[in-house]
Every structure is written in C-alpha cells, then in structure tokens.
Biopython code that builds the backbone (N, CA, C, O; Angstrom):
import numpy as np
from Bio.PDB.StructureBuilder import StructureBuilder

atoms = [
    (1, "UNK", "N", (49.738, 71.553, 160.270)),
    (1, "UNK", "CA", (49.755, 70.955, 161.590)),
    (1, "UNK", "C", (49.631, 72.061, 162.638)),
    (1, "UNK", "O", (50.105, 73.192, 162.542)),
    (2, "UNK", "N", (49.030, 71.639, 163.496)),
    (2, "UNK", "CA", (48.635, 72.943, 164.817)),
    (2, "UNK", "C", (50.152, 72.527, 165.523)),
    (2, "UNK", "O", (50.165, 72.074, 166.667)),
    (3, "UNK", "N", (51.142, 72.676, 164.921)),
    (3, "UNK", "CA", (52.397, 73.149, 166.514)),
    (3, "UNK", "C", (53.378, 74.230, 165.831)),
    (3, "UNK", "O", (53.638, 74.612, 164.690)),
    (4, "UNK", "N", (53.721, 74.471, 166.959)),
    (4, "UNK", "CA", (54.090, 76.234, 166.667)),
    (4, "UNK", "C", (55.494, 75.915, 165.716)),
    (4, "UNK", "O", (55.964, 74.785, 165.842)),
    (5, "UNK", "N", (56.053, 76.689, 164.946)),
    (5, "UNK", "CA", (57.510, 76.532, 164.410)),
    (5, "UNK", "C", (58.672, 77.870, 164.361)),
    (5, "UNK", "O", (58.446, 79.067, 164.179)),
    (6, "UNK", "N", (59.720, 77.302, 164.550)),
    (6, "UNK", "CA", (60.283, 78.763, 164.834)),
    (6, "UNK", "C", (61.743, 78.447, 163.755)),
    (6, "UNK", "O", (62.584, 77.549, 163.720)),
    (7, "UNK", "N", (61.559, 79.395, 163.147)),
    (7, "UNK", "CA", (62.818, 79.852, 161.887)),
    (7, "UNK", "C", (62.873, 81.119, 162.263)),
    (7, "UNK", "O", (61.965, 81.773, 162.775)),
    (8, "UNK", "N", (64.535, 81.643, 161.865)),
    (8, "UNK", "CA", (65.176, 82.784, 161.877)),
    (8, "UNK", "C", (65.554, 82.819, 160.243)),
    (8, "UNK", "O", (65.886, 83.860, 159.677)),
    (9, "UNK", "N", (65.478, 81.834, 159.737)),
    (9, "UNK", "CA", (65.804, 82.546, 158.026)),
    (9, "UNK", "C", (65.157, 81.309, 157.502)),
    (9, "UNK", "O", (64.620, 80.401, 158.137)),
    (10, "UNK", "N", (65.328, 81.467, 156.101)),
    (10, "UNK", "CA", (64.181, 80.187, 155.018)),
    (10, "UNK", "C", (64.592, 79.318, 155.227)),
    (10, "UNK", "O", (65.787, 79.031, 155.291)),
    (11, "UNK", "N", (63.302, 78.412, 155.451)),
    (11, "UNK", "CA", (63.635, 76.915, 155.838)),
    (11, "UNK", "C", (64.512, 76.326, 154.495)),
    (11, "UNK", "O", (64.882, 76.976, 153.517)),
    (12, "UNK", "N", (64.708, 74.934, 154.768)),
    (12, "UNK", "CA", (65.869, 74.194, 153.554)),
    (12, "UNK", "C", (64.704, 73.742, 152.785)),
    (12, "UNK", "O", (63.523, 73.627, 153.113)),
    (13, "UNK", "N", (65.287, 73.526, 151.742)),
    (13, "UNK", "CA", (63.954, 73.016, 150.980)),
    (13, "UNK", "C", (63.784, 71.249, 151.240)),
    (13, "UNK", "O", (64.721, 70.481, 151.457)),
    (14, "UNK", "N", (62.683, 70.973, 151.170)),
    (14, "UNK", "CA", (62.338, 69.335, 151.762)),
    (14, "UNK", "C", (62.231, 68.519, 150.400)),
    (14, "UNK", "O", (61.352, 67.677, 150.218)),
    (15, "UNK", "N", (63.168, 68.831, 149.492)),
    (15, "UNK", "CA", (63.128, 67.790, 148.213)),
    (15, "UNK", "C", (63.917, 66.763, 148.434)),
    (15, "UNK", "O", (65.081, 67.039, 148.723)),
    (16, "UNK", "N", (63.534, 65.360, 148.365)),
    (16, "UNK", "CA", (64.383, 64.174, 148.847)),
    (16, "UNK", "C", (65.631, 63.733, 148.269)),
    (16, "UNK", "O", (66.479, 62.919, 148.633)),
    (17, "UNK", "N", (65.501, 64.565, 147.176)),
    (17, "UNK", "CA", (66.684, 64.226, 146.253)),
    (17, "UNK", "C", (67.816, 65.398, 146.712)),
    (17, "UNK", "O", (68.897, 65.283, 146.133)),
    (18, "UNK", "N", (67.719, 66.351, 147.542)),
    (18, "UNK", "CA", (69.027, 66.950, 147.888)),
    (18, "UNK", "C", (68.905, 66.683, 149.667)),
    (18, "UNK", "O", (69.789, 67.298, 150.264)),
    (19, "UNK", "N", (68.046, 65.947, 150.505)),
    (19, "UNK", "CA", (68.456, 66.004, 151.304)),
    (19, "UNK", "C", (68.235, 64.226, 151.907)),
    (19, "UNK", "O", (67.603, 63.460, 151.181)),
    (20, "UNK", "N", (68.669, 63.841, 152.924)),
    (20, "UNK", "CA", (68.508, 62.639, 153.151)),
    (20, "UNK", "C", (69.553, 62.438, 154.824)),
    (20, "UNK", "O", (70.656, 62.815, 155.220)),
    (21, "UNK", "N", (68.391, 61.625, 155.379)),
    (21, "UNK", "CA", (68.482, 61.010, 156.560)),
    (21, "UNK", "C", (70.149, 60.478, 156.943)),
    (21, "UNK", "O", (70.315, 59.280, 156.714)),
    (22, "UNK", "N", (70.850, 60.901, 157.255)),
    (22, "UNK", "CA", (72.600, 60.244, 157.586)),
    (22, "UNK", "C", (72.698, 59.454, 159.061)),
    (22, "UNK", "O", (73.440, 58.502, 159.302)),
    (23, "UNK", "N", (71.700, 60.133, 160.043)),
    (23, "UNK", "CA", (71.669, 59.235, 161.418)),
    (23, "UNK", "C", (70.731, 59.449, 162.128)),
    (23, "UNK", "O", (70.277, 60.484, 161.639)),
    (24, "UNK", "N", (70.106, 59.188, 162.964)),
    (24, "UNK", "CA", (69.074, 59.328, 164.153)),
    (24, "UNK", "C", (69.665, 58.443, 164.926)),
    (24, "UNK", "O", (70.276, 57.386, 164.766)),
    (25, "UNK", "N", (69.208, 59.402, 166.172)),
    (25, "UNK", "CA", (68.839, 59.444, 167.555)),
    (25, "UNK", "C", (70.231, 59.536, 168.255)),
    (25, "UNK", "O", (70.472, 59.053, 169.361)),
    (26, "UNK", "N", (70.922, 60.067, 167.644)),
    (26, "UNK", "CA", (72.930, 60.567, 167.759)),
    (26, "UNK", "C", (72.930, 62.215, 168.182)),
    (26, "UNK", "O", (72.099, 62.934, 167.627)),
    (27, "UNK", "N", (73.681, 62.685, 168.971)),
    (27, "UNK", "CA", (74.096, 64.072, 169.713)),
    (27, "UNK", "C", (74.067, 65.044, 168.588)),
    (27, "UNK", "O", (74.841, 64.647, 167.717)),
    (28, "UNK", "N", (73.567, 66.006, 168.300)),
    (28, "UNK", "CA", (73.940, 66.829, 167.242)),
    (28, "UNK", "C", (74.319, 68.506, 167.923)),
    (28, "UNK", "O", (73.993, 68.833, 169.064)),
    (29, "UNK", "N", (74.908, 69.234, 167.148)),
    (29, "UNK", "CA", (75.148, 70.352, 167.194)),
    (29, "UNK", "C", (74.253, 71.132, 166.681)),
    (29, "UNK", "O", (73.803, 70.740, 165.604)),
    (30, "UNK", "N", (73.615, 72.641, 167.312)),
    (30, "UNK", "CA", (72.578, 73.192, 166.813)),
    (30, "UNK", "C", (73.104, 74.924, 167.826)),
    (30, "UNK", "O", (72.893, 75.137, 169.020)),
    (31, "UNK", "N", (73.754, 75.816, 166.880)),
    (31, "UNK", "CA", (74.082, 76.955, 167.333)),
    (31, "UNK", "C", (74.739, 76.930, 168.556)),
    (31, "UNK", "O", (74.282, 77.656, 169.439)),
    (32, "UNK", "N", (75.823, 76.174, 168.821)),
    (32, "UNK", "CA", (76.891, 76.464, 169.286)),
    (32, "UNK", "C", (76.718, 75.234, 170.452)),
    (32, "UNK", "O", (77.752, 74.882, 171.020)),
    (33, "UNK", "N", (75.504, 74.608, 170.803)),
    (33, "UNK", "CA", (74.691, 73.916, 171.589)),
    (33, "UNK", "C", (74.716, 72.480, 171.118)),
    (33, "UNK", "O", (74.612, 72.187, 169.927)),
    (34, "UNK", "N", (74.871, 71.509, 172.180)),
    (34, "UNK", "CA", (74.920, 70.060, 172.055)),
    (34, "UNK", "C", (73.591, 69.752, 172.579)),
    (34, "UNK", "O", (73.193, 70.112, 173.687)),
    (35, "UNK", "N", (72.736, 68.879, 171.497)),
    (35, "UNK", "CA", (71.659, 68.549, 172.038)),
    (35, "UNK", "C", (71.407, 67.073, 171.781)),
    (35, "UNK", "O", (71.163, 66.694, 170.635)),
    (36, "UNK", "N", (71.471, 65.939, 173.144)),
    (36, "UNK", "CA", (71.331, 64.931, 172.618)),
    (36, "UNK", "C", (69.866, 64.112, 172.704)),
    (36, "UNK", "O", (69.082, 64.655, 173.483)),
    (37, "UNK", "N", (69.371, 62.940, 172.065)),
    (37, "UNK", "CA", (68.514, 62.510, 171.917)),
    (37, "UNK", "C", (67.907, 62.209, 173.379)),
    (37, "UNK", "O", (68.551, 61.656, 174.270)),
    (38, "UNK", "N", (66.413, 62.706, 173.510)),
    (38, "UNK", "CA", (65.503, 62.907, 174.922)),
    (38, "UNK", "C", (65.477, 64.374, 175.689)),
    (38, "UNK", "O", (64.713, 64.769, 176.570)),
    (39, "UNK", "N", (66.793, 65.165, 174.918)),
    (39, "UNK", "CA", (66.876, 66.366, 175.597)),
    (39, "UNK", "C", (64.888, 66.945, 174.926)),
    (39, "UNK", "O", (64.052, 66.551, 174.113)),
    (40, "UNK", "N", (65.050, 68.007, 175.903)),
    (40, "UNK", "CA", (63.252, 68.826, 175.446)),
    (40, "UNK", "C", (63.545, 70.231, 175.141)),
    (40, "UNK", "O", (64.525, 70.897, 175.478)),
    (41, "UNK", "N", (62.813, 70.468, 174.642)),
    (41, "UNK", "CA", (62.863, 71.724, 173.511)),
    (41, "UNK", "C", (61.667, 72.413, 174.204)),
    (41, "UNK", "O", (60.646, 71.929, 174.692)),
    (42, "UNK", "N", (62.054, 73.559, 174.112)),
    (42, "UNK", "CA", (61.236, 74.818, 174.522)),
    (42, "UNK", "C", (61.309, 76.183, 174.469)),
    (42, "UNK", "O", (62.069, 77.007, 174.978)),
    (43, "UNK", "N", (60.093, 76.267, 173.544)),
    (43, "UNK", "CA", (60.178, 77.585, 172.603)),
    (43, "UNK", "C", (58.921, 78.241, 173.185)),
    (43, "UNK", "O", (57.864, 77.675, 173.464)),
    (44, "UNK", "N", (59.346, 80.031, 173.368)),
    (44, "UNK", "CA", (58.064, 80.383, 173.061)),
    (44, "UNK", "C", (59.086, 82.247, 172.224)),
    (44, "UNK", "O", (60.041, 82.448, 171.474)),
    (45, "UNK", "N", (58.115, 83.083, 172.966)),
    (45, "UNK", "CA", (58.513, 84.741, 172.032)),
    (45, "UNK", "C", (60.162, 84.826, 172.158)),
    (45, "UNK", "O", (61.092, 85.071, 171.390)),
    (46, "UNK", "N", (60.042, 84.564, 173.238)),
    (46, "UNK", "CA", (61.781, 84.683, 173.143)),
    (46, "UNK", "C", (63.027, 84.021, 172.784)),
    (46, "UNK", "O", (64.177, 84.362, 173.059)),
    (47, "UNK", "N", (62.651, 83.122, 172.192)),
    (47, "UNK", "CA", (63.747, 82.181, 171.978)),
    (47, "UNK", "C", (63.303, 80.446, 172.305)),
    (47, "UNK", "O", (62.339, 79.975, 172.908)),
    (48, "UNK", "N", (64.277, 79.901, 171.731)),
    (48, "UNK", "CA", (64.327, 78.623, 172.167)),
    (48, "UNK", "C", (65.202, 78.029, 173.470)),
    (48, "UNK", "O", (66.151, 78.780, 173.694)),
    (49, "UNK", "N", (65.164, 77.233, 174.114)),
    (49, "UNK", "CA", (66.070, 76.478, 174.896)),
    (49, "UNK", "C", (66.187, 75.385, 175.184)),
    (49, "UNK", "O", (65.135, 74.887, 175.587)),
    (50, "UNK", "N", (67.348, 74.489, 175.157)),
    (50, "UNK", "CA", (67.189, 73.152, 175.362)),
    (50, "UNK", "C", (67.593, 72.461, 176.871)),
    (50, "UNK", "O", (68.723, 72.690, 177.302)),
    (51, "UNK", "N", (66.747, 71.693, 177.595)),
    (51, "UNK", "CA", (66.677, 71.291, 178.396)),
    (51, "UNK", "C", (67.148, 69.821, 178.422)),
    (51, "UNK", "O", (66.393, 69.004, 177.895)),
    (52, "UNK", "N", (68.333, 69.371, 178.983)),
    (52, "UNK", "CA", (68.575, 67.972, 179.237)),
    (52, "UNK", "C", (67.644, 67.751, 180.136)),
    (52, "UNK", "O", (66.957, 68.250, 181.027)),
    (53, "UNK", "N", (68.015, 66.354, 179.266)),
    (53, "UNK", "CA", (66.764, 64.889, 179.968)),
    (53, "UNK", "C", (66.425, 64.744, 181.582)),
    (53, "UNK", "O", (65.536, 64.735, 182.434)),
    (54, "UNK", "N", (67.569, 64.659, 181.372)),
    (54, "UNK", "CA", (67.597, 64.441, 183.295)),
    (54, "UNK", "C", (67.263, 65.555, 184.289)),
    (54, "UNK", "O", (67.092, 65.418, 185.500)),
    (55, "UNK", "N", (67.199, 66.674, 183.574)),
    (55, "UNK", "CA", (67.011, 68.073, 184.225)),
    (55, "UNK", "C", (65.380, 68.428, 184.175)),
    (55, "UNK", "O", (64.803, 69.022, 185.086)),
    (56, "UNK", "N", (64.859, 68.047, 183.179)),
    (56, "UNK", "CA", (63.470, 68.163, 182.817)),
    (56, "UNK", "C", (62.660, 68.303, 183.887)),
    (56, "UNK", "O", (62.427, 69.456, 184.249)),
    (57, "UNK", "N", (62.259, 67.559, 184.378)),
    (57, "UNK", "CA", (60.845, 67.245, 185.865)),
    (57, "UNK", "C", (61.350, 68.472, 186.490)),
    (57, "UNK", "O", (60.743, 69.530, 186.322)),
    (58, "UNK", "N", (62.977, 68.376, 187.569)),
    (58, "UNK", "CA", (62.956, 69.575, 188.199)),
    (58, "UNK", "C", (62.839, 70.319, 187.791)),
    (58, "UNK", "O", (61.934, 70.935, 188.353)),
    (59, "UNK", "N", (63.458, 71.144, 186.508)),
    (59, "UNK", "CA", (63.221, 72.289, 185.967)),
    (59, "UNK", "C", (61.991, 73.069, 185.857)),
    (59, "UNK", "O", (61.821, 74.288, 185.871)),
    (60, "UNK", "N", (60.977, 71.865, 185.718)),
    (60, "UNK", "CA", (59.531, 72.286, 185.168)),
    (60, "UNK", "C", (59.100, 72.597, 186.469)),
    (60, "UNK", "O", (58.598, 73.721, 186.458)),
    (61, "UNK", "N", (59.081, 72.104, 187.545)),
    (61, "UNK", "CA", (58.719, 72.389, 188.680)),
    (61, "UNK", "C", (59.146, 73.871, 188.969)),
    (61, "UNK", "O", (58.408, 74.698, 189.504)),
    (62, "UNK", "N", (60.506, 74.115, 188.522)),
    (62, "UNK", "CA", (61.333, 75.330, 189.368)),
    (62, "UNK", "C", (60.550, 76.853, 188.703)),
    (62, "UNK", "O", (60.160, 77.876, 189.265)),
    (63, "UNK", "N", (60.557, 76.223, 186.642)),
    (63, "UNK", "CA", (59.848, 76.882, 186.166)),
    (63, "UNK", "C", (58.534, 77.257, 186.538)),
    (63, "UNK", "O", (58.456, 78.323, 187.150)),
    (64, "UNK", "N", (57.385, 76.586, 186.298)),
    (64, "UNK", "CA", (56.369, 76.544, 186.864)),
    (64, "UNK", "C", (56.050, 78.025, 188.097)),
    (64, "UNK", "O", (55.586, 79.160, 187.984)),
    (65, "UNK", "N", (56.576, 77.236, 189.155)),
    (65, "UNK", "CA", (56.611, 78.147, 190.539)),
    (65, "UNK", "C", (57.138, 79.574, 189.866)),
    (65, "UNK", "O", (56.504, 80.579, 190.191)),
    (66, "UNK", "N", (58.415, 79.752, 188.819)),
    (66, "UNK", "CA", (58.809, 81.399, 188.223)),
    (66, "UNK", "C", (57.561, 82.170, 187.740)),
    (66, "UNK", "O", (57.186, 83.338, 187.846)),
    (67, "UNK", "N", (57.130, 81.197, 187.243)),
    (67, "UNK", "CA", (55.944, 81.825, 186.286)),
    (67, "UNK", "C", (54.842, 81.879, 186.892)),
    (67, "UNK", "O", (54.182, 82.755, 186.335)),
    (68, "UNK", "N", (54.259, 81.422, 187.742)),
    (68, "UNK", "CA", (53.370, 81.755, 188.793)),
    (68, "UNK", "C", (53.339, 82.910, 189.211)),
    (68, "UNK", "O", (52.391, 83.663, 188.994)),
    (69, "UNK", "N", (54.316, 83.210, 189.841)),
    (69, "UNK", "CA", (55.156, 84.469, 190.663)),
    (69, "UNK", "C", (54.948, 85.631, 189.552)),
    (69, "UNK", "O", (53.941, 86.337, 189.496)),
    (70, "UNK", "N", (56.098, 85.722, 188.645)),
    (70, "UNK", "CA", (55.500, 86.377, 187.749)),
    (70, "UNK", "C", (54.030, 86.476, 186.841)),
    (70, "UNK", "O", (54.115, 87.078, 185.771)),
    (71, "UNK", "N", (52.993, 86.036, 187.142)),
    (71, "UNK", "CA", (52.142, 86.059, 186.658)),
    (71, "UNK", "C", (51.512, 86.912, 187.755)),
    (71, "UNK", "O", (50.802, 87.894, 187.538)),
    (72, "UNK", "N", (51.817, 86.475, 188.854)),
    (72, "UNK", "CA", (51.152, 87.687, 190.314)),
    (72, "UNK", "C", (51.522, 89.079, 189.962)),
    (72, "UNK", "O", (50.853, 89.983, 189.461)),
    (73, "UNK", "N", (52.813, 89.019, 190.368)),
    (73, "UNK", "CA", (53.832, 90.377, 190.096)),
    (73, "UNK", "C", (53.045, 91.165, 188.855)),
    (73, "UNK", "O", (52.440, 92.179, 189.202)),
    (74, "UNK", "N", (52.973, 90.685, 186.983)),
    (74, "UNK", "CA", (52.770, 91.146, 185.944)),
    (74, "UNK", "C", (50.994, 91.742, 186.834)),
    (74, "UNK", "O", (50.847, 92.951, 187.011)),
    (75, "UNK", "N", (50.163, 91.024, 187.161)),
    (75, "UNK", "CA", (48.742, 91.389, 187.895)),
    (75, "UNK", "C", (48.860, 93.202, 188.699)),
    (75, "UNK", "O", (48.324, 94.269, 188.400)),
    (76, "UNK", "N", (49.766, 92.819, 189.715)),
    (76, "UNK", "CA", (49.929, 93.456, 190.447)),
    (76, "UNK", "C", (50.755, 95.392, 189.444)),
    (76, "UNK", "O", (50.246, 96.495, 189.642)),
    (77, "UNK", "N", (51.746, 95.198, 188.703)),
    (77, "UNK", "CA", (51.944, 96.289, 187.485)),
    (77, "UNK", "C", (50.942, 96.442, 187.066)),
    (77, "UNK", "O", (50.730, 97.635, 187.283)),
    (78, "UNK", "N", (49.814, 95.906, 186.410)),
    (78, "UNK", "CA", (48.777, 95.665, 185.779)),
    (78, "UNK", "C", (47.735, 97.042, 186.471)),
    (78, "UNK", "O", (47.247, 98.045, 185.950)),
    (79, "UNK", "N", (47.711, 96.460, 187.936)),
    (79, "UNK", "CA", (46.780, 97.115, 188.665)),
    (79, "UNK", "C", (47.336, 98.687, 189.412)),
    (79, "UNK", "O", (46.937, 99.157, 190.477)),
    (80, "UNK", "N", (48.479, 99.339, 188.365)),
    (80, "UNK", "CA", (48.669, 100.500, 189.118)),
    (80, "UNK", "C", (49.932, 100.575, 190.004)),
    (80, "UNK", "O", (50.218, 101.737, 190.292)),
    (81, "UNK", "N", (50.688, 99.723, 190.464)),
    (81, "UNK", "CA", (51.711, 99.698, 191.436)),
    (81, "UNK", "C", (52.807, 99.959, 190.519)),
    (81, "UNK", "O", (52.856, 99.706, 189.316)),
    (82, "UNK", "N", (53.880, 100.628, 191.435)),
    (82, "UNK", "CA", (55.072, 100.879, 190.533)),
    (82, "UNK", "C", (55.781, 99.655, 190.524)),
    (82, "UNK", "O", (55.722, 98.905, 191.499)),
    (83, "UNK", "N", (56.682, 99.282, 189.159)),
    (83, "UNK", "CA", (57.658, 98.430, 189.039)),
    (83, "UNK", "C", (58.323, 98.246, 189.861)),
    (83, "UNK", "O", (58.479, 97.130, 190.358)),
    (84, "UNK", "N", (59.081, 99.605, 190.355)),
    (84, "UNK", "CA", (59.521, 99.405, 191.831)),
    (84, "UNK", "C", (59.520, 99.063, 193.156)),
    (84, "UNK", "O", (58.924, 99.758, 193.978)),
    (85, "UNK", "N", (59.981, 98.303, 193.388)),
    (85, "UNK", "CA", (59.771, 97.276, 194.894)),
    (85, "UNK", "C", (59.102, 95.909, 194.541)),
    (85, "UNK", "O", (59.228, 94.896, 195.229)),
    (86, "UNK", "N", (58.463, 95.987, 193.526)),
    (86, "UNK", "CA", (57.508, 94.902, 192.918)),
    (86, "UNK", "C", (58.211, 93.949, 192.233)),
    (86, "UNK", "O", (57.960, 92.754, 192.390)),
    (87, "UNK", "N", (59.214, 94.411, 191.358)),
    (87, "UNK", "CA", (59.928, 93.527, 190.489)),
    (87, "UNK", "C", (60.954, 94.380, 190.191)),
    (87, "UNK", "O", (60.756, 95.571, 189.950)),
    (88, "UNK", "N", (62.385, 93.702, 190.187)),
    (88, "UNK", "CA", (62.310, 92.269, 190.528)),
    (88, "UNK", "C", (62.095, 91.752, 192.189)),
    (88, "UNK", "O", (62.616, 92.328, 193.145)),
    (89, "UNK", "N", (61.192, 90.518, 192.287)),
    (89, "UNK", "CA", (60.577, 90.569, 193.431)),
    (89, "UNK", "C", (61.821, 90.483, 194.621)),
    (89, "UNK", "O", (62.854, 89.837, 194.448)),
    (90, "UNK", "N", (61.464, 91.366, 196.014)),
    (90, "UNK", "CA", (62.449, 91.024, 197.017)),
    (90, "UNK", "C", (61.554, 90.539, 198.358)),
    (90, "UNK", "O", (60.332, 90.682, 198.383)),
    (91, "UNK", "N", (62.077, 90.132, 199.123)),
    (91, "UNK", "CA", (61.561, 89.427, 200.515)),
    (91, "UNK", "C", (59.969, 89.535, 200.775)),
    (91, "UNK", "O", (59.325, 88.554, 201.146)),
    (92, "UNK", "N", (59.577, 90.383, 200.626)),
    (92, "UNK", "CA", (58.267, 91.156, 200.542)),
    (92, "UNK", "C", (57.347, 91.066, 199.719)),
    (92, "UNK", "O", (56.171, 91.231, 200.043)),
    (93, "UNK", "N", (57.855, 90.701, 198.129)),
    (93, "UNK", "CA", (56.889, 91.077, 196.800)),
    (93, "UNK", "C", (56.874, 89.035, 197.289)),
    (93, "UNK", "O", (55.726, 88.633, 197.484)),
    (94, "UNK", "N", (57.754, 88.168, 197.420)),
    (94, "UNK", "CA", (57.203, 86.879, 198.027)),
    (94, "UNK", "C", (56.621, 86.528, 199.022)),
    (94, "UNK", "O", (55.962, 85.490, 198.956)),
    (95, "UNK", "N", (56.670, 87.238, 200.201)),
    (95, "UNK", "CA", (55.958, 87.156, 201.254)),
    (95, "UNK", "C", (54.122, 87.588, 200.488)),
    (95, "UNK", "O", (53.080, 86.948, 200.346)),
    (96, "UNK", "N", (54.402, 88.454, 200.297)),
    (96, "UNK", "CA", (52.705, 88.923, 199.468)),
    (96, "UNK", "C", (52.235, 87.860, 198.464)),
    (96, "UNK", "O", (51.171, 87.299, 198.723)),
    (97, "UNK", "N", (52.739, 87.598, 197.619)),
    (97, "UNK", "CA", (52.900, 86.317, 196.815)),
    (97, "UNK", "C", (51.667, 84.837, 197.356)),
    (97, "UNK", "O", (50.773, 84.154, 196.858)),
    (98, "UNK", "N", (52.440, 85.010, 198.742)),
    (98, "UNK", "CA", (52.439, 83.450, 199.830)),
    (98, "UNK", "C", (51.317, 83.669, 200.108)),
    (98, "UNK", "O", (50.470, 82.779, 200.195)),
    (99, "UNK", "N", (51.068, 85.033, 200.322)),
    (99, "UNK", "CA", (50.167, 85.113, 201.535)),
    (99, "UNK", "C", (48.692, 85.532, 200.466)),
    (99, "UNK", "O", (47.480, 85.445, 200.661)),
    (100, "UNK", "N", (49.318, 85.887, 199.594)),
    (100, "UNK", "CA", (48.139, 85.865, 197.830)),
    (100, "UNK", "C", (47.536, 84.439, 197.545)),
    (100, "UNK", "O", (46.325, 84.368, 197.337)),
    (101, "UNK", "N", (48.274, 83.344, 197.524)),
    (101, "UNK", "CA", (48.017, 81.846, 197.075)),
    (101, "UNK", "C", (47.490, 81.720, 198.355)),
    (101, "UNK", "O", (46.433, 81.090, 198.332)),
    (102, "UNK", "N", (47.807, 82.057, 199.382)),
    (102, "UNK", "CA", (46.880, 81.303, 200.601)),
    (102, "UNK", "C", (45.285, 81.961, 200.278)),
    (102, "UNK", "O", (44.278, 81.287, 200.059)),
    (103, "UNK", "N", (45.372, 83.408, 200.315)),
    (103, "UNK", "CA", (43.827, 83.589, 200.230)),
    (103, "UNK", "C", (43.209, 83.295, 198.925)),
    (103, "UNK", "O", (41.996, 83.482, 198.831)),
    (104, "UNK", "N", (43.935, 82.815, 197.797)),
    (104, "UNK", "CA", (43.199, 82.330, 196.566)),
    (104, "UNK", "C", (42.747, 81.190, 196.422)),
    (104, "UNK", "O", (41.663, 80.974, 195.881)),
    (105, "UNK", "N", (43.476, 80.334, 196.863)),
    (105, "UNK", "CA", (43.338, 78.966, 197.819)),
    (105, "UNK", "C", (41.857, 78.655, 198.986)),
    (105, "UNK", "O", (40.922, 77.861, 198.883)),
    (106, "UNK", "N", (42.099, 79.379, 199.740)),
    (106, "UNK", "CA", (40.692, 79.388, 200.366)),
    (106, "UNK", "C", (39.459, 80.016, 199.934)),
    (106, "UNK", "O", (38.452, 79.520, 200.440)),
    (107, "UNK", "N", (39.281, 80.949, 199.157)),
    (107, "UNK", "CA", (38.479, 81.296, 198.395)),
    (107, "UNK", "C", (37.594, 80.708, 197.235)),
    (107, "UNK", "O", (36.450, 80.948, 196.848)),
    (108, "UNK", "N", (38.900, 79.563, 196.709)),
    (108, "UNK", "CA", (38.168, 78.850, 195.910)),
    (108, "UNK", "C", (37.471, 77.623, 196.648)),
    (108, "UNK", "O", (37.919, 77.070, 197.653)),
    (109, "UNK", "N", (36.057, 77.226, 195.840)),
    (109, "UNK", "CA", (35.644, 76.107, 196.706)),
    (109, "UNK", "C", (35.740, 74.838, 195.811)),
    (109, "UNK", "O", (35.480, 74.839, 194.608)),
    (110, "UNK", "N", (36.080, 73.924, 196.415)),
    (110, "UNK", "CA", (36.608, 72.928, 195.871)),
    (110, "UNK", "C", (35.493, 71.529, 195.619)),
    (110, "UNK", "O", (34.966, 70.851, 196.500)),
    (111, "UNK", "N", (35.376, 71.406, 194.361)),
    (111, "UNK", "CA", (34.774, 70.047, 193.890)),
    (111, "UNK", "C", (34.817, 69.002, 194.670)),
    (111, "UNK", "O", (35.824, 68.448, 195.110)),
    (112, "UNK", "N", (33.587, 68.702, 194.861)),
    (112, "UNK", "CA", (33.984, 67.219, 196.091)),
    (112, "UNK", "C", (33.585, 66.136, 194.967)),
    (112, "UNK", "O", (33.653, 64.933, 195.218)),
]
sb = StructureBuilder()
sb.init_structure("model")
sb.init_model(0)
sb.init_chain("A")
sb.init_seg("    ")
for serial, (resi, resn, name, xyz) in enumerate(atoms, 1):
    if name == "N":
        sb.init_residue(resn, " ", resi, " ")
    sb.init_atom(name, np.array(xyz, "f"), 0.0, 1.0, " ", f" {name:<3s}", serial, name[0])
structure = sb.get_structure()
C-alpha cells in the first residue's frame, strides 16, 4: 500500500490465531497518550503526534501558516544569510515574510 508506516521496533505478528479484535472505536492508550476515536494522526521524520478532533481545522490552519514561514526562513539560510536574526524569526524576519507573500502574490498572474 502507498501510505507511509512508522515502527520503532518489529511489528506484532498479524496471525489471527494469536491476535483478535476486543473493541473498536473506544479511547485507547498509546505511549503514555490518550487517543480517542476521530482524534488525527500525524507523522512525518520526526515523530508522530496526535491531534484531537475538535482541535484539527484550527490547528491545520495555525500549522500551515508555521510552515509557510519556515519554508521562507529555510529559502532565505539556503541563500547565504546567517541563521542569526533569521531564525528563530523576530519582528523583522515576519515583517519580511509579509512583505515576501505580498510581492509573490502580485507577481504571480492569475488564471481567469
């Protein structure tokens, strides 16, 4: 299957005769963490994290906008500037940011 999987030691083995279904769609425990049914899962290099349900939409939004930012910032290291003053970003490395999406924004021309 094309989706990514993430183990830290050997999976259990999937023989039906030592393992079997006891409940779905019930709160479970998973490394110290309560995760209940609708919460979202999100994995990438660094780890996993679980996101309640209700937190989801904003989060992704809040995320989103982080990773934007840092995707400027990582550009901007990229191109020669010191880490310093750059990241972690202060008043300035967002003001540049703003004023980056405005001229990328007008630059692009837009599909009518």
């Amino acid at each position: 299957m094309a989706l990514p999987a993430y183990a830290r030691e050997i999976t259990a083995t999937t023989r039906i005769s030592y393992h079997h279904v006891a409940d779905l769609q019930v709160p479970i425990g998973c490394a110290g963490v309560t995760v209940y049914p609708g919460d979202v899962i999100v994995g990438d290099a660094d780890g996993l994290t679980v996101v309640p349900a209700h937190l989801a939409e904003e989060l992704a939004e809040i995320c989103e906008k982080q990773d934007d930012i840092e995707g400027y910032l990582a550009k901007r290291i990229a191109a020669g500037e010191a880490l310093w003053g750059v990241y972690p970003p202060g008043p300035q490395a967002y003001a540049d940011y703003e004023a980056w999406v405005a001229g990328v924004s007008r630059s692009v021309k837009r599909p009518r």
